[in-house]
C-alpha positions as CSV (number, residue, x, y, z in Angstrom):
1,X,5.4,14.4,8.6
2,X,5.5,14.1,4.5
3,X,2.2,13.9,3.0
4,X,2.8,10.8,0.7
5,X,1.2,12.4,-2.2
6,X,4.2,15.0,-1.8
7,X,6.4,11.8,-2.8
8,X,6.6,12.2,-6.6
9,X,6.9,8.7,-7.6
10,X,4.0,7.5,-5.3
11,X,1.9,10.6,-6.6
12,X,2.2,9.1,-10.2
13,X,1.6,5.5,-8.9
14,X,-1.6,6.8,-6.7
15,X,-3.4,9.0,-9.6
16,X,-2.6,5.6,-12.7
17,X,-4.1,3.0,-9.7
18,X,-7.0,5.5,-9.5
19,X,-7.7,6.2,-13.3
20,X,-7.7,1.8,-14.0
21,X,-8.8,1.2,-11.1
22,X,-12.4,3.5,-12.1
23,X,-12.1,2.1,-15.6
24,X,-12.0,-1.7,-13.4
25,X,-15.2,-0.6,-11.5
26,X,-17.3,-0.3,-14.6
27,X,-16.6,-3.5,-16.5
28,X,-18.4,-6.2,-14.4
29,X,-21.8,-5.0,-15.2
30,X,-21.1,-4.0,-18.7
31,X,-19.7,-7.0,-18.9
32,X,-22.8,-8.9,-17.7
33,X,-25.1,-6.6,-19.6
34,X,-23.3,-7.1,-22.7
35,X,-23.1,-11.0,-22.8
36,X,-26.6,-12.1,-21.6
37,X,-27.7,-9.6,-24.8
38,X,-25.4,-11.1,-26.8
39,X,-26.5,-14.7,-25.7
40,X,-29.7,-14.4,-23.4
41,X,-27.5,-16.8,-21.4
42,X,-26.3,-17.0,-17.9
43,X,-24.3,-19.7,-18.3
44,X,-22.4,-17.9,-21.2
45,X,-21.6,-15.2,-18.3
46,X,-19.9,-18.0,-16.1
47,X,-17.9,-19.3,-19.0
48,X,-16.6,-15.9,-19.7
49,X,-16.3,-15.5,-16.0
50,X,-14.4,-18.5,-15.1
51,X,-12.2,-18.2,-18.0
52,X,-10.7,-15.2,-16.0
53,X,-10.5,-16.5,-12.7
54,X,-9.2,-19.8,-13.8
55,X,-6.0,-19.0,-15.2
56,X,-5.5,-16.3,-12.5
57,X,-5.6,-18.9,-9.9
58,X,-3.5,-21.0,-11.4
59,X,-0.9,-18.7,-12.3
60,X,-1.1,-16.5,-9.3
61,X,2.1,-18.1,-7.5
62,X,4.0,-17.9,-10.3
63,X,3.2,-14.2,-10.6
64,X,4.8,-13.9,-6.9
65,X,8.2,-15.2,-8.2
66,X,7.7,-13.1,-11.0
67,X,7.2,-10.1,-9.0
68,X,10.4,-10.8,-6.6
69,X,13.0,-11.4,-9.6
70,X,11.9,-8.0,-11.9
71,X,11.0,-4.7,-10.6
72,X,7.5,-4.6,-10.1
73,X,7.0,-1.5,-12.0
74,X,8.7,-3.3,-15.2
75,X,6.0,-6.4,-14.2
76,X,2.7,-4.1,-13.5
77,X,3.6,-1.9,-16.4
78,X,3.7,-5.0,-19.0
79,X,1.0,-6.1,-17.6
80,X,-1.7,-3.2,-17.8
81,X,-0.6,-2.9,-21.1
82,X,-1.5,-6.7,-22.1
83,X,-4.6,-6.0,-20.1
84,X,-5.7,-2.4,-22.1
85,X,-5.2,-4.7,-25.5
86,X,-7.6,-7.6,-23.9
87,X,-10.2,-4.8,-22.9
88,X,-10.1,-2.7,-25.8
89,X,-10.3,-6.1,-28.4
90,X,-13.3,-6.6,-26.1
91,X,-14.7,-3.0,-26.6
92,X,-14.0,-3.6,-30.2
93,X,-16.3,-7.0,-30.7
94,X,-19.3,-5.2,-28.9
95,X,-19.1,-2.0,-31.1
96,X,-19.1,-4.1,-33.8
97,X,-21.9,-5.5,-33.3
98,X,-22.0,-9.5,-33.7
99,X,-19.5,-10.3,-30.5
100,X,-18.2,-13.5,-30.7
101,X,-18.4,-15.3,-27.2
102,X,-15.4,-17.2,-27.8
103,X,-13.2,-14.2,-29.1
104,X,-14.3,-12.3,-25.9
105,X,-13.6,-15.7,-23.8
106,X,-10.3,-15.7,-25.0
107,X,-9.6,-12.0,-24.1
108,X,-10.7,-11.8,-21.0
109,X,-8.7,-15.5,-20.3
110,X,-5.7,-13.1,-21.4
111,X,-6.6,-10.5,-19.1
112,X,-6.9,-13.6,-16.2
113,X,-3.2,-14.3,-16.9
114,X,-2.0,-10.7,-16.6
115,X,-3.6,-9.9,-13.7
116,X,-2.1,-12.9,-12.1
117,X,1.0,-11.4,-12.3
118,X,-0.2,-8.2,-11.8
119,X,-1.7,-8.1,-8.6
120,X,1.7,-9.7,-6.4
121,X,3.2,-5.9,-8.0
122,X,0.9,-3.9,-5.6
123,X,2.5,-4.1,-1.9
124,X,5.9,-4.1,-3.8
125,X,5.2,-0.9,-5.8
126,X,4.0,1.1,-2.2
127,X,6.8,-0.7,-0.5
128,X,9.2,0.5,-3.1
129,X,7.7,4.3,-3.6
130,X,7.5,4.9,0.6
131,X,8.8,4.8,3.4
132,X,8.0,2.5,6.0
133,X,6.6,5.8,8.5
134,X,4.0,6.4,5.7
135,X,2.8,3.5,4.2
136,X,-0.4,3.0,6.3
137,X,-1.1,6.6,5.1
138,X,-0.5,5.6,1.5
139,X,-2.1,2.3,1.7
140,X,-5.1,3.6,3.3
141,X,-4.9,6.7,0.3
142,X,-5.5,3.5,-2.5
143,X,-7.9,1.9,-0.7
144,X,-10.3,5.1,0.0
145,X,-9.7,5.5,-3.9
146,X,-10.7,2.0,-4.8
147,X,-13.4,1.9,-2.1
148,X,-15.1,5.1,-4.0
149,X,-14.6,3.9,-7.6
150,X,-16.6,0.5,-6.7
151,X,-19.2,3.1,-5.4
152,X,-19.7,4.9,-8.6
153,X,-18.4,2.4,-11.0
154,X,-21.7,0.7,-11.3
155,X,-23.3,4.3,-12.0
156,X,-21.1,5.5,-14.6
157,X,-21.4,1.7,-16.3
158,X,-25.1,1.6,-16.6
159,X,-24.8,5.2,-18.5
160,X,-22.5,3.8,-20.8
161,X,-24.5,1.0,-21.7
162,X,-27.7,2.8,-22.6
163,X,-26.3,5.9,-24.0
164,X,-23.1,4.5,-26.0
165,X,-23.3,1.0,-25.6
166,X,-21.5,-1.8,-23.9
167,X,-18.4,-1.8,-25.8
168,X,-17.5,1.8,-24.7
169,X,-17.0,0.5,-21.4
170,X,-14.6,-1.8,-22.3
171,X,-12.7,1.1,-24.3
172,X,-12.5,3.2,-21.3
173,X,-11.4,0.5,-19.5
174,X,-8.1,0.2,-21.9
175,X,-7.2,3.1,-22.0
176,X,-7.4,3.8,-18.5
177,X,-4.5,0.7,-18.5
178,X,-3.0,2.8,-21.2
179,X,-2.8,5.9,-19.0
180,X,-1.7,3.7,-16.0
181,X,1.3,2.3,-18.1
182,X,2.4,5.4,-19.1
183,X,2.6,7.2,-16.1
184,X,4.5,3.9,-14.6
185,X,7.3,4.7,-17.3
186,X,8.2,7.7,-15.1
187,X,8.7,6.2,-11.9
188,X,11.6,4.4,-9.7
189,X,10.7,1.7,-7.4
190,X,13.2,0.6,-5.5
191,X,13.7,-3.3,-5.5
192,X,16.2,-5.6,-4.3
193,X,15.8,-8.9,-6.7
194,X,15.2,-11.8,-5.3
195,X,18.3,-14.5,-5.5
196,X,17.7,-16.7,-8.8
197,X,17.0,-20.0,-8.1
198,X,14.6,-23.0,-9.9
199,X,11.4,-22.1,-9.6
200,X,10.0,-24.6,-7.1
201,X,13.1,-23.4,-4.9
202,X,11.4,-19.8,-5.2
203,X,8.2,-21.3,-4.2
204,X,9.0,-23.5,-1.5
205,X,10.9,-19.7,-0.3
206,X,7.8,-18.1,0.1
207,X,5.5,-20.4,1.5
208,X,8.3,-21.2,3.5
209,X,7.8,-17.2,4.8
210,X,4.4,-17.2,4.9
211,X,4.3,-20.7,7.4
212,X,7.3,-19.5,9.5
213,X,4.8,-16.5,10.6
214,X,2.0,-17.5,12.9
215,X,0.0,-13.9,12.7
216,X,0.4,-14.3,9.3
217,X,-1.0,-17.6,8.2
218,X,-3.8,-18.1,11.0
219,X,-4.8,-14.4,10.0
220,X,-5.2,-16.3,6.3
221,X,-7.2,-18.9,7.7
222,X,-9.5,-16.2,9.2
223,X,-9.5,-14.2,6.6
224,X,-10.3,-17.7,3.8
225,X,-13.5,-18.1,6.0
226,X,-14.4,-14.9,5.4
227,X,-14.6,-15.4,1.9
228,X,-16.7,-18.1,2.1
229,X,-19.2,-17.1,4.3
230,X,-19.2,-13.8,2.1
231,X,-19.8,-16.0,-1.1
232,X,-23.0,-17.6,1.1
233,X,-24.7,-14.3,1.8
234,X,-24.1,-13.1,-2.1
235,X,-25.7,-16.6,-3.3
236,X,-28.6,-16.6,-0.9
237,X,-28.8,-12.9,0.3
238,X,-30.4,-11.7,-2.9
239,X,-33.8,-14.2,-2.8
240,X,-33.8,-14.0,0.7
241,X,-34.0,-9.8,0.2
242,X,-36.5,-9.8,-2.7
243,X,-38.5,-12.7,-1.0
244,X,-38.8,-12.0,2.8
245,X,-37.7,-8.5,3.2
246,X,-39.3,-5.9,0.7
247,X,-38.3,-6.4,-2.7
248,X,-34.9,-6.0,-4.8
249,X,-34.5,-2.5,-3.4
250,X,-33.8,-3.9,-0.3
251,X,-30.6,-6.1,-1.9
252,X,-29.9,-2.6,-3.6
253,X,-29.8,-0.7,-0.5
254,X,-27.8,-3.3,1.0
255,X,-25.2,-3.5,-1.7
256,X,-24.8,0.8,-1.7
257,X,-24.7,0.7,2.1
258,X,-21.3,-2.2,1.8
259,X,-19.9,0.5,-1.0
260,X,-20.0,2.9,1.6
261,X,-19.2,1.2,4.5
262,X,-15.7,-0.1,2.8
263,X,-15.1,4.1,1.8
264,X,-15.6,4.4,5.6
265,X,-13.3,2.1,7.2
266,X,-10.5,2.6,4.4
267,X,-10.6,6.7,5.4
268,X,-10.6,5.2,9.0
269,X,-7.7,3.2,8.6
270,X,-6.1,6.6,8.0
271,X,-7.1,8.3,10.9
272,X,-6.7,5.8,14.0
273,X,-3.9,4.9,15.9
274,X,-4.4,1.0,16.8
275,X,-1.8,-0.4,19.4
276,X,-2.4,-3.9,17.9
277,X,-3.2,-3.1,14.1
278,X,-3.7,-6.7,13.1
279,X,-5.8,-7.7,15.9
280,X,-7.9,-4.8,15.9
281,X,-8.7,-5.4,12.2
282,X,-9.6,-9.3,12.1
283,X,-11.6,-8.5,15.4
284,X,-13.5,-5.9,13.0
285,X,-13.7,-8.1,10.3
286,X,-16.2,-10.9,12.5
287,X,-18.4,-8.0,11.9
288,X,-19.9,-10.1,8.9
289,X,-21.4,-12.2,11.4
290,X,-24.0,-9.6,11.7
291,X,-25.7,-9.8,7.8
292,X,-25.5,-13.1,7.9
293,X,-27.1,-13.9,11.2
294,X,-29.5,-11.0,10.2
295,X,-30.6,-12.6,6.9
296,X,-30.3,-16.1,8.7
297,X,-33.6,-14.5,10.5
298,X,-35.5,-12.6,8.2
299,X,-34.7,-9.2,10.5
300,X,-36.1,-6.3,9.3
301,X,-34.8,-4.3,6.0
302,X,-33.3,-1.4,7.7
303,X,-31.7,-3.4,10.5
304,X,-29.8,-6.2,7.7
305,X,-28.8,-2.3,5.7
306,X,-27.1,-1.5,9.1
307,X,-25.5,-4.7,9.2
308,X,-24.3,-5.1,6.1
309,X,-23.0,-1.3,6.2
310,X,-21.6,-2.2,9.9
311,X,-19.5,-5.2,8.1
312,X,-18.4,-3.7,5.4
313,X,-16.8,-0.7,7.5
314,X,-15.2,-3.6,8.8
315,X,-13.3,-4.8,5.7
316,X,-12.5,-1.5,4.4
317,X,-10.4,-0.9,7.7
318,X,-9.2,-4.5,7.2
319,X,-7.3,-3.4,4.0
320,X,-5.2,-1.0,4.4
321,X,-3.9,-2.1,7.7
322,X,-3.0,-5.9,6.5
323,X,-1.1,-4.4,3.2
324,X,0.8,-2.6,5.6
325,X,1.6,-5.0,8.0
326,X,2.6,-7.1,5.2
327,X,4.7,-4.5,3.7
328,X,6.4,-3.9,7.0
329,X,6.8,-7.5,8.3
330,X,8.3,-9.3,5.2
331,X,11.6,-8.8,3.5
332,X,11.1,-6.9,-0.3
333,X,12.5,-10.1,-1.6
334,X,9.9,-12.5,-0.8
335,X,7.1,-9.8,-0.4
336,X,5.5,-10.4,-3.9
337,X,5.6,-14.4,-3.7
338,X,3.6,-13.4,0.3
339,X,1.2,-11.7,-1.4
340,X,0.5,-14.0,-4.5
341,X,0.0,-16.8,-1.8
342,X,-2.7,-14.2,0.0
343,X,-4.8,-13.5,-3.0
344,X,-4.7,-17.9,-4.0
345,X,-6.2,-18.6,-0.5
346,X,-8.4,-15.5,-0.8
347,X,-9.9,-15.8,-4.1
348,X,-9.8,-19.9,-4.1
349,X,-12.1,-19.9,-1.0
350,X,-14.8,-18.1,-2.3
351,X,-16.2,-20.7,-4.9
352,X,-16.9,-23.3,-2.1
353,X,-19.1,-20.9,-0.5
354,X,-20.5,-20.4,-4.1
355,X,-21.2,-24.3,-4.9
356,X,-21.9,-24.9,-0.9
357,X,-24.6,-23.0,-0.5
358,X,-27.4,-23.1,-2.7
359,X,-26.9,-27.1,-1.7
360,X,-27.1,-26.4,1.9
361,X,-30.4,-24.4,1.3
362,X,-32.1,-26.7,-0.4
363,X,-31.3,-29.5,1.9
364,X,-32.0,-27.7,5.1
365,X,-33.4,-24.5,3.6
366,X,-31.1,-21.0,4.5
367,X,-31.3,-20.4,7.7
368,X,-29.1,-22.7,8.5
369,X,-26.0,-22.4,5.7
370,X,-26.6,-18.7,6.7
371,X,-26.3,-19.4,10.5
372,X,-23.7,-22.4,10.2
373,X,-21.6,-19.2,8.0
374,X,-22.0,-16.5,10.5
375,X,-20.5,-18.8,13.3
376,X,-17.6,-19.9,11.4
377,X,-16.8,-16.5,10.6
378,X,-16.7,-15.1,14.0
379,X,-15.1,-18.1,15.3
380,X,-12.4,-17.7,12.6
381,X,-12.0,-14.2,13.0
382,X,-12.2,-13.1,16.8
383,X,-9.9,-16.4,17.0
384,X,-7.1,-15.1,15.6
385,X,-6.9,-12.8,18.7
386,X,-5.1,-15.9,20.9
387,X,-2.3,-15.9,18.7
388,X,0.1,-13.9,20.2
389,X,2.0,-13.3,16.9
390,X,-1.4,-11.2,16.3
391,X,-1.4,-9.2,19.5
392,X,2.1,-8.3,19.0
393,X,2.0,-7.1,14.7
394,X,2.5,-3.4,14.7
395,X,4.2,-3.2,18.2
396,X,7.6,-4.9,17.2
397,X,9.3,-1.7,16.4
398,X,8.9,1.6,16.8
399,X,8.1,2.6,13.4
400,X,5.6,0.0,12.8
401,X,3.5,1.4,15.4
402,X,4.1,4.9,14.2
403,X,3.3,3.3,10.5
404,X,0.0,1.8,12.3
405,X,-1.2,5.2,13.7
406,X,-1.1,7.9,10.4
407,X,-4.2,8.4,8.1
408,X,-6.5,-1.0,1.5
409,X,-5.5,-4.8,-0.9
410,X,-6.9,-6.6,-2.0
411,X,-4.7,-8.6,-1.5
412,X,-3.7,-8.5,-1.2
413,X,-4.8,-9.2,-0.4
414,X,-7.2,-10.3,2.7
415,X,-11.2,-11.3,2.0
416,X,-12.8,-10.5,-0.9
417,X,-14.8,-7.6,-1.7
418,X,-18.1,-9.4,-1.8
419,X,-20.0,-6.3,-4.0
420,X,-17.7,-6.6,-7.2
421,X,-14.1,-7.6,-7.8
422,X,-8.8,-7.6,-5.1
423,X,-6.2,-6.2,-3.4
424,X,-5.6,-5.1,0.9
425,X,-5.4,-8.5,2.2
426,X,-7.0,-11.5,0.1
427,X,-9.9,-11.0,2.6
428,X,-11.4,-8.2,1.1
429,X,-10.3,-8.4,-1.9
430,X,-12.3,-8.6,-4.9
431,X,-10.2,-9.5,-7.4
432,X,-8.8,-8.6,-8.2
């Protein structure tokens, strides 16, 4: 069978999604670096923060018509190129040396609205570059990529801050959009545009898909909890790490051991031949159950590493396979409108956990959010299994199962990535 990286026009998609999605991996700690110098301020970091996410959620389902009535490589190539002007403005302010906060507010708001319309182009860009026998191949290809750029993003980031400064970061970062746009200019994705109508019509469309499919929406509903309980363990993992368990290395450890268990099960996801894809991978994804039941008790360091690593393999098998399953199950016309809908449930979930928590904790201290989180999640998860819209995903056709069986959203997306920021399903997806 084809390597996919013999296809030429997914060989040019693959190596731009690798090049921005490395220059991605090192902005969020520049980024924090750079503004709580700039302003000794955390809460200047969650205004700059939630000036990208707002207008990403908001806009997100809008993207998905977007992305069904244009070719997505038209839509992803417009936007990387808004996004390399928002990043490299950015890069500009900090080399200059008196940022202003609302100058780089307003950028990264900008680069919130792009990527709202740029992350319903991913499924359609593999969907339209390969064929259905080796998308789980190719899918599972971006996610390994992705998973390994998270891994050394942080790295490379922290050498750019104390040798060149902050604001290179953000340079690299645009230009690695740059890159990405111009190598999209050379490709053909084939796309069959959606029928015209008003735009709630459009909407109304999708969700209208995404309800009429029982896998698909309980799977969500899963996959939302996951979110939240992830967005529990990051409030009160790190204190409960530093405090009870040895120090920040321990959180450290933790956080290296998730990078490399998502490398793990994306490169899995290549190589195993599930009967019931779908299943298999929600069953895998209660696996955070274990870091969260293992913090929830004060276990010992190496045992909440192993757990944390254990869950994270998890979600990096979870990717791939729900991208394609997505890809496979749902016409091209709706597929982008889907997948916006999967990255607003997955990314809107997460900032309950967020405010829930540290409330929780201090009423009832954080055992019990921590507990209360791991049950919900396996519930949620290993629940999905008496759906029999679940059990049968991948085993409709032959060539979904063959799909299922070769070697990450986002999310698109599924959960989301709970180390750093997108797209397999909105479970694991960081965000973007």
């Amino acid at each position: 069978m084809t390597h996919p990286l013999r296809l030429p026009d997914f060989r040019l998609l693959f190596l731009g999604r690798t090049i921005s999605t490395l220059g991605d991996a090192i902005v969020p700690a520049a980024l924090a670096i750079a503004i709580t110098r700039a302003t000794g301020s955390s809460g200047a970091l969650a205004l700059v923060l939630g000036c990208a996410m707002v207008p990403r959620l908001l806009l997100l389902p809008l993207g998905g018509v977007v992305g069904d009535r244009f070719n997505p490589r038209a839509v992803a190539l417009t936007t990387d190129l808004v996004r390399a002007a928002a990043q490299l403005f950015v890069g500009v302010e900090l080399i200059g040396g008196e940022p202003s906060l609302a100058h780089i507010a307003a950028a990264e708001a900008l680069g919130g609205i792009a990527s709202a319309f740029a992350l319903p182009t991913a499924s359609p860009l593999v969907a339209g570059t390969v064929e259905k026998a080796l998308r789980m191949r190719a899918n599972a290809l971006l996610a390994s990529v992705s998973n390994a750029a998270r891994l050394g993003g942080p790295a490379l980031a922290g050498v750019l801050v104390y040798t060149a400064g902050a604001g290179w970061a953000f340079v690299l970062d645009g230009a690695s959009f740059v890159v990405s746009a111009a190598l999209l200019t050379r490709i053909t994705v084939r796309h069959t545009p959606a029928e015209r109508r008003p735009l709630f019509t459009e909407l109304a469309e999708g969700w209208g898909e995404l309800r009429s499919r029982s896998w698909y929406w309980t799977s969500l509903i899963a996959h939302g909890t996951w979110n939240g309980a992830a967005a529990v363990l990051l409030t009160l993992g790190p204190l409960i790490a530093t405090r009870d368990l040895g120090g920040d290395g321990v959180w450290i450890a933790m956080t290296q051991a998730g990078a490399l268990g998502l490398l793990a099960g994306s490169l899995l996801a290549g190589k195993v031949r599930p009967s019931r894809p779908v299943l298999i991978a929600n069953l895998g994804l209660a696996l955070y159950a274990l870091p969260l039941a293992a913090l929830a008790v004060a276990a010992p360091a190496p045992v909440t590493v192993v757990c944390y690593a254990l869950a994270m393999t998890g979600l990096g098998f979870l990717n791939p396979v729900w991208q394609t399953a997505v890809q496979q199950e749902f016409p091209a016309q709706v597929l982008a409108r889907v997948t916006s809908y999967d990255w607003l449930l997955s990314l809107a979930a997460a900032p309950l956990g967020y405010t829930l928590a540290p409330l929780a904790a201090d009423a009832w201290g954080s055992t019990v959010p921590l507990l209360v989180a791991a049950a919900l999640v396996a519930l949620a998860c290993v629940g999905t299994a008496a759906v029999p819209g679940v059990r049968r995903v991948g085993r409709s056709t032959p060539t979904a199962t063959a799909t299922a069986t070769t070697e990450p959203a986002g999310a698109a997306p599924a959960p989301v990535e709970p180390t750093g920021p997108a797209g397999g399903s909105g479970a694991g997806r960081t965000a973007g």
